[in-house]
C-alpha positions in Angstrom: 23.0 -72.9 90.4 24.4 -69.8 90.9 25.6 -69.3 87.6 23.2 -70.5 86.0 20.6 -68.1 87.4 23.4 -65.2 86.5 23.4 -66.5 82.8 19.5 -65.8 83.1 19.6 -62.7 83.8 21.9 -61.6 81.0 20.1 -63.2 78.7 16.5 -61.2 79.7 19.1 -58.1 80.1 20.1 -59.2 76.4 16.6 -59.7 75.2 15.3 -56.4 77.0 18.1 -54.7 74.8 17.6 -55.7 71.2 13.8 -55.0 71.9 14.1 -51.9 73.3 16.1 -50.9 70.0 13.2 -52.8 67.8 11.0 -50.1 69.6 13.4 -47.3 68.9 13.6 -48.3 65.4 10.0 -49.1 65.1 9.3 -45.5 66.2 11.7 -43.8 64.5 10.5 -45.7 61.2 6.7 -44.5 61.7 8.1 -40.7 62.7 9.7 -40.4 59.3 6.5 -42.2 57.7 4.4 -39.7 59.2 6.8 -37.0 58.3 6.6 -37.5 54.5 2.8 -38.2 54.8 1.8 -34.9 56.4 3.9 -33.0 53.5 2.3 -31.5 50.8 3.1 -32.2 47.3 3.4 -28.3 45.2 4.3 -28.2 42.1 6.3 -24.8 41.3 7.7 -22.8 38.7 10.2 -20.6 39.4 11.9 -18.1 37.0 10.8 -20.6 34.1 12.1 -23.6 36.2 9.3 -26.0 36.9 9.6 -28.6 40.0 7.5 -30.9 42.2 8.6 -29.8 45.9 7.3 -31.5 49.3 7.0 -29.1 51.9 5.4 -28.6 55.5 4.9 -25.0 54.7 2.4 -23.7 56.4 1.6 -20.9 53.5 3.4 -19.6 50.5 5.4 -17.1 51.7 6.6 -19.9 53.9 7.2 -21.9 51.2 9.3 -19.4 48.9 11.2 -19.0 51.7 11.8 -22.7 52.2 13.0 -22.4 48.6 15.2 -19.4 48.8 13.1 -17.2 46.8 13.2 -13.6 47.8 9.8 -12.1 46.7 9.8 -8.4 45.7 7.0 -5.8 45.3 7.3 -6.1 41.6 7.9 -10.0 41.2 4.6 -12.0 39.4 3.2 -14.5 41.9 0.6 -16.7 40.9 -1.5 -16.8 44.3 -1.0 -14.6 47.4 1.5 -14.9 49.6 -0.7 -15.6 52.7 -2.3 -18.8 50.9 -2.8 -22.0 52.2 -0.1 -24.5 50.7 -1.7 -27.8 50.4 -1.6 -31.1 48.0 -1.9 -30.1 44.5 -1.2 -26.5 44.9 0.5 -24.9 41.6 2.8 -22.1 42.0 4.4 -19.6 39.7 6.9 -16.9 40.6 8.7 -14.5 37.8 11.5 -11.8 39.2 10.8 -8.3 38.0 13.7 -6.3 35.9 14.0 -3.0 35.5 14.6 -1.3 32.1 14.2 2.3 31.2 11.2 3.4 29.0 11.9 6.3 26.5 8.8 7.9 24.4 10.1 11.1 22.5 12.8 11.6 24.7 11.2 11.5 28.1 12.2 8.7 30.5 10.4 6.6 32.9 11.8 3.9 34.9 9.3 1.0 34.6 9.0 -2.8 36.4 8.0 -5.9 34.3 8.2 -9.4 34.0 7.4 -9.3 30.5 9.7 -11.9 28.3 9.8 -9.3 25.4 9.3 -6.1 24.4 6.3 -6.3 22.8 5.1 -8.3 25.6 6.1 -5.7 27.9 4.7 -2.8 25.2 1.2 -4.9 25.0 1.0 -4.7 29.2 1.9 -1.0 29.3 -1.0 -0.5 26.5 1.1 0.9 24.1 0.3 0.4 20.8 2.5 1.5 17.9 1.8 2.7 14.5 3.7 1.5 11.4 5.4 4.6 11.0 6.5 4.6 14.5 10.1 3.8 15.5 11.3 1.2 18.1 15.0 1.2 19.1 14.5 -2.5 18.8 12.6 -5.4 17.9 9.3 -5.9 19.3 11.2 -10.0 19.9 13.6 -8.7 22.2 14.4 -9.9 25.1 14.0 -8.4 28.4 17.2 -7.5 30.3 17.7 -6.2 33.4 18.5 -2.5 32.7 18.3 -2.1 29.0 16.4 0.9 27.3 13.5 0.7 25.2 13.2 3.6 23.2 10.0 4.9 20.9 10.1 7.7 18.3 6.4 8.2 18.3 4.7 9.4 14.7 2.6 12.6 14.6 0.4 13.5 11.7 1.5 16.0 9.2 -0.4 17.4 6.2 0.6 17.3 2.8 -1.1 19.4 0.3 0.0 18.3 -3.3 -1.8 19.1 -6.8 -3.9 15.6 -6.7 -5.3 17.2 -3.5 -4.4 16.9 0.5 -3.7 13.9 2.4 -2.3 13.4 6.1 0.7 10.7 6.9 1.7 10.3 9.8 5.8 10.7 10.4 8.8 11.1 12.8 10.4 12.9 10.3 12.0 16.1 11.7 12.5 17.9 8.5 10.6 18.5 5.0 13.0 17.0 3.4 13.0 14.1 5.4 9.4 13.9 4.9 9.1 14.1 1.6 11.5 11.4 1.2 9.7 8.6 3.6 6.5 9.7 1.4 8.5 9.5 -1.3 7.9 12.4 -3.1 9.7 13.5 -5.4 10.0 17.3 -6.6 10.6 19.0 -9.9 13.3 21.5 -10.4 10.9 23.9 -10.3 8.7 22.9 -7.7 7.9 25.2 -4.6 7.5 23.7 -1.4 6.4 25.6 2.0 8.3 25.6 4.5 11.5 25.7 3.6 13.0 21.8 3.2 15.6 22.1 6.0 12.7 23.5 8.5 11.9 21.6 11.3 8.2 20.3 11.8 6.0 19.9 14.4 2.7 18.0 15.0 -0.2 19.5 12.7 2.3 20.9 10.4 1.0 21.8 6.9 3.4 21.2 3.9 2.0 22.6 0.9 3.7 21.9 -2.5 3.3 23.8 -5.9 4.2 22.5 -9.1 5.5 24.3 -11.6 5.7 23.9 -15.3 7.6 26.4 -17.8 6.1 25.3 -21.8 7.1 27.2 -24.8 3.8 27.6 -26.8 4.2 29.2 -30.8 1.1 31.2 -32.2 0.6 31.7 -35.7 -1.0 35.1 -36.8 -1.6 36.6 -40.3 0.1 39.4 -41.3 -1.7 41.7 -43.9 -0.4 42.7 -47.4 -0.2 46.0 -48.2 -2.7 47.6 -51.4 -1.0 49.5 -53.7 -2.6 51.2 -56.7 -0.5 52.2 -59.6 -0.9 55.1 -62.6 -1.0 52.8 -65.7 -1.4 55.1 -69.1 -1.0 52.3 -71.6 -4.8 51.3 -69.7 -8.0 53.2 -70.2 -9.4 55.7 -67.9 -12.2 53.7 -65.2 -10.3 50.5 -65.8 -8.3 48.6 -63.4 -6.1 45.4 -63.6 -4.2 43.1 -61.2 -0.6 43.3 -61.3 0.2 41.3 -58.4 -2.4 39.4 -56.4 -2.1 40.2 -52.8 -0.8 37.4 -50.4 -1.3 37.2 -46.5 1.7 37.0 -44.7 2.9 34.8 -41.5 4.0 35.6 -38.2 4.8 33.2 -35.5 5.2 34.4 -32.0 7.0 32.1 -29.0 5.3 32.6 -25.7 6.8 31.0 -22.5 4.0 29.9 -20.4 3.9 29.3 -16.7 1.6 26.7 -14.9 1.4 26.4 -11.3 -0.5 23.1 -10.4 -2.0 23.3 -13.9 -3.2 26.8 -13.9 -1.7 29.6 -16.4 -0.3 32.5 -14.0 1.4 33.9 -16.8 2.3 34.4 -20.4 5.1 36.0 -21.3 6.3 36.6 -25.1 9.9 35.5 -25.8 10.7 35.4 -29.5 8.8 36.6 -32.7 9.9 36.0 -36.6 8.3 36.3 -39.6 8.0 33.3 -41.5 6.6 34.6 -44.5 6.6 37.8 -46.1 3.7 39.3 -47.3 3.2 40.1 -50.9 1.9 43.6 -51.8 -1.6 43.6 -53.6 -0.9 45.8 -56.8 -3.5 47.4 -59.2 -2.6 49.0 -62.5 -5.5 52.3 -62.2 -5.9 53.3 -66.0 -5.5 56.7 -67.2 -5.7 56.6 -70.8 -8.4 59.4 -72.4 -10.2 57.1 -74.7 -10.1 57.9 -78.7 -12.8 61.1 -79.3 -14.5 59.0 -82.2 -14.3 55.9 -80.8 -17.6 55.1 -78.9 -17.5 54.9 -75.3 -16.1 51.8 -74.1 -18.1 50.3 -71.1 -16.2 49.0 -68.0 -16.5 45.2 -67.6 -15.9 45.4 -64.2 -18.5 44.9 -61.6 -18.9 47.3 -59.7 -20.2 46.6 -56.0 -23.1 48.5 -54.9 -22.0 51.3 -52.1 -23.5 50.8 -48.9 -26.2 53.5 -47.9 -28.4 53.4 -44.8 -31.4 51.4 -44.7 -30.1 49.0 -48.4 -30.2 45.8 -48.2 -28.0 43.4 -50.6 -26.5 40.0 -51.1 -22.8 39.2 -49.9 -21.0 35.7 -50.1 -20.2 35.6 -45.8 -16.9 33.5 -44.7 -15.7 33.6 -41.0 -12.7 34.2 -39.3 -11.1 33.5 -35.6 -8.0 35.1 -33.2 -7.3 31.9 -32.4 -6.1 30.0 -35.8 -6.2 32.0 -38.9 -6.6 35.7 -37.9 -5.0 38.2 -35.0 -6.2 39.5 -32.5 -6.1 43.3 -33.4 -8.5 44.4 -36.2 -7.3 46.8 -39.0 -9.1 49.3 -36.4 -7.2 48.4 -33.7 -10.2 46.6 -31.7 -8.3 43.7 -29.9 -11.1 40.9 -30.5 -8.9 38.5 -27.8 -10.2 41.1 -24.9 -14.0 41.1 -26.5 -14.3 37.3 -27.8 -18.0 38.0 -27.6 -18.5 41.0 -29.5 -20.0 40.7 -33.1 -17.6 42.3 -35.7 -17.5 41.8 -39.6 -14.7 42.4 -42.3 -15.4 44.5 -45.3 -14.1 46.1 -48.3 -14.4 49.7 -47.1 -15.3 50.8 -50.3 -18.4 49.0 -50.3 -19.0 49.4 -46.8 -17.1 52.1 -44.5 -15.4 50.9 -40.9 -17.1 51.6 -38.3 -20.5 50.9 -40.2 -23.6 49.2 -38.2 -25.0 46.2 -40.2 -27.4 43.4 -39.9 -25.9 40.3 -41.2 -28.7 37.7 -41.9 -28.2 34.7 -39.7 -25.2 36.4 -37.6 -26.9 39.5 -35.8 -26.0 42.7 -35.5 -22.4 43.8 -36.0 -19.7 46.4 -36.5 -17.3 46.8 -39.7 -14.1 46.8 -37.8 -11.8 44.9 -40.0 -10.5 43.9 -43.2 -8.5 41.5 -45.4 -6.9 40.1 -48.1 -9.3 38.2 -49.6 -12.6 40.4 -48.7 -13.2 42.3 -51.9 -16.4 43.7 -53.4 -19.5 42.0 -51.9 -17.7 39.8 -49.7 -17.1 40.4 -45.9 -15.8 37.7 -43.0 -17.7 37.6 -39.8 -15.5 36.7 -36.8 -16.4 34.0 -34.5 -14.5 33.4 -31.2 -13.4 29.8 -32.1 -11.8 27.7 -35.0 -15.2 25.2 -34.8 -17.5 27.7 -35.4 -16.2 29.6 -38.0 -15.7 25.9 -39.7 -18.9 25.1 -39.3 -20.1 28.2 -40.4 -18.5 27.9 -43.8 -19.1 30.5 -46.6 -22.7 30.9 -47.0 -24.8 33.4 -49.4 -26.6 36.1 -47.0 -28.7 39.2 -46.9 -26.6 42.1 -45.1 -28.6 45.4 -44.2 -26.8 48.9 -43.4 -27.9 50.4 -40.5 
């Protein structure tokens, strides 16, 4: 009885035990339940690594501590530190780096969490021109410490013969310049300043071209009139011996344009191309036969101009610039006085210096002569080739004054 009673009581001592560990197990089961259903479920991406994390955190900063993130004043975080972590919360943290900005030589130390540079240039609100230079490429990376370095462009004027235009350059000389603009100069050319001179911001580069041309004028030279004693011919009468030819002289001027205007003319060769042929005239001085009747001179004689008469003249026309010079047998240089009215003549018919009425011409001055003016024939001058062309050889009234 005894025993049995003893068994008894082991056996609830027994029972008492495995229930009190069914308990135990029980409660430690629901703990741990009710741990992972009071977490919160965050999702978080941290220095590009994304990750689903439970947590108890109470708020965010708790939470990148839980995860061994040490926050910094320059670091991106996606909410504040001081918020609420709950269910659902999304998280982003990026570590700052520092690098070394450099803009025309002057350095700031600057904080980013850009991924490149021209992330970090587009945050900083830098914008670059074409002509500007980058150390880099704008794809670059971001490393901690590295040196981003900007040549910035400043404008610079360039006056050329097609007018003025302004680029904008980092160039530091002229020469430089000129090259990224691709200019290219003659050997000739002047440019100001000088092409090894540095420039600055507003600089004005001014560029002159230059052109040297050798240019040939063509300019009558006037025969010379010689009148000869002829004794086998008859007193009064007169006969050609040798008809009178003009001359040729070419001249070589070396002309200097600077952006396309003459600045000067300089005369570097002369030749004569032809010779002139003297005009010779046999002048008769025979005393006609006493019985033989007086013999009458065939030659027309042209009337001799006298003030106030008014006769007929066959009118042809001359120029400086083609088929006459520029000095008149008076020495009047028509080049200086392209407007002034002047007129050829034969001077025995009608003196130099004589003031005339030319029908259809005006009013002019006998300051000249030629070759072929003879008799009633005088050339009017006319300051260009057309107009004498079109004025042709016409039949005109001519008045002494």
């Amino acid at each position: 009885m005894l025993v049995r009673e003893s068994m008894k009581d082991a056996l609830s001592r027994h029972k008492f035990k495995i229930l009190s560990i069914a308990l135990t197990v029980m409660m430690a089961a629901t703990i741990v339940t009710l741990y992972f259903a009071t977490m919160s479920v965050v999702t978080a991406q941290l220095d590009g690594e994304k990750r689903e994390v439970r947590t108890h955190a109470k708020t965010v900063e708790d939470l990148l501590a839980e995860l061994n993130v040490e926050y910094k004043e320059h670091d991106y975080l996606s909410v504040p530190l001081e918020e609420q972590v709950v269910s659902g919360l999304a998280i982003e943290w990026k570590p700052a780096q520092q690098i070394t900005l450099l803009i025309d030589g002057e350095k700031v130390g600057k904080w980013t969490t850009e991924d490149t540079v021209g992330d970090f240039l587009k945050a900083e609100k830098i914008e670059l021109r074409e002509e500007d230079e980058l150390s880099g490429a704008l794809s670059d990376k971001i490393k901690e410490g590295m040196e981003v370095a900007i040549g910035l462009a400043f404008p610079i004027e360039i006056s050329d013969i097609d007018g003025e235009k302004e680029i904008y350059s980092t160039s530091i000389t002229v020469e430089d310049l000129l090259a990224v603009a691709e200019i290219e100069l003659g050997k000739l050319d002047r440019v100001t300043p000088d092409l090894t001179e540095l420039l600055t911001a507003s600089a004005t580069v001014e560029i002159v071209r230059v052109e040297k041309e050798l240019i040939e004028k063509e300019s009558k030279v006037n025969f010379k009139k010689i009148e000869e004693k002829d004794a086998n011919l008859l007193e009064g009468k007169t006969r050609v011996v040798t008809e009178g030819k003009a001359g040729l002289r070419i001249r070589t001027y070396e002309v200097t344009r600077e952006n396309g205007k003459v600045i000067s003319r300089e005369q570097v060769k002369e030749k004569l191309a032809r010779k002139p042929v003297d005009h010779k005239v046999a002048i008769g001085t025979k005393k006609p036969e006493p019985a033989a009747p007086a013999v009458a001179n065939v030659l027309e004689k042209p009337p001799v101009a006298t003030s106030g008469k008014t006769f007929t003249v066959q009118a042809t026309a001359y120029t400086f610039n083609r088929t006459g010079p520029s000095i008149t047998a008076t020495g009047f240089d028509l080049r200086k006085n392209p407007g002034v009215k002047v007129i050829a003549v034969d001077p025995r018919v009608i003196p130099l210096g004589t003031k005339v009425y030319v029908e259809g011409y005006g009013h002019a001055t006998a300051l000249d002569t030629g070759g072929a003016v003879k008799g009633n024939i005088i050339d009017i001058f006319l300051p260009t080739h057309d107009a004498a062309i079109q004025w042709g050889r016409r039949t005109v009234k001519i008045t002494i004054l």
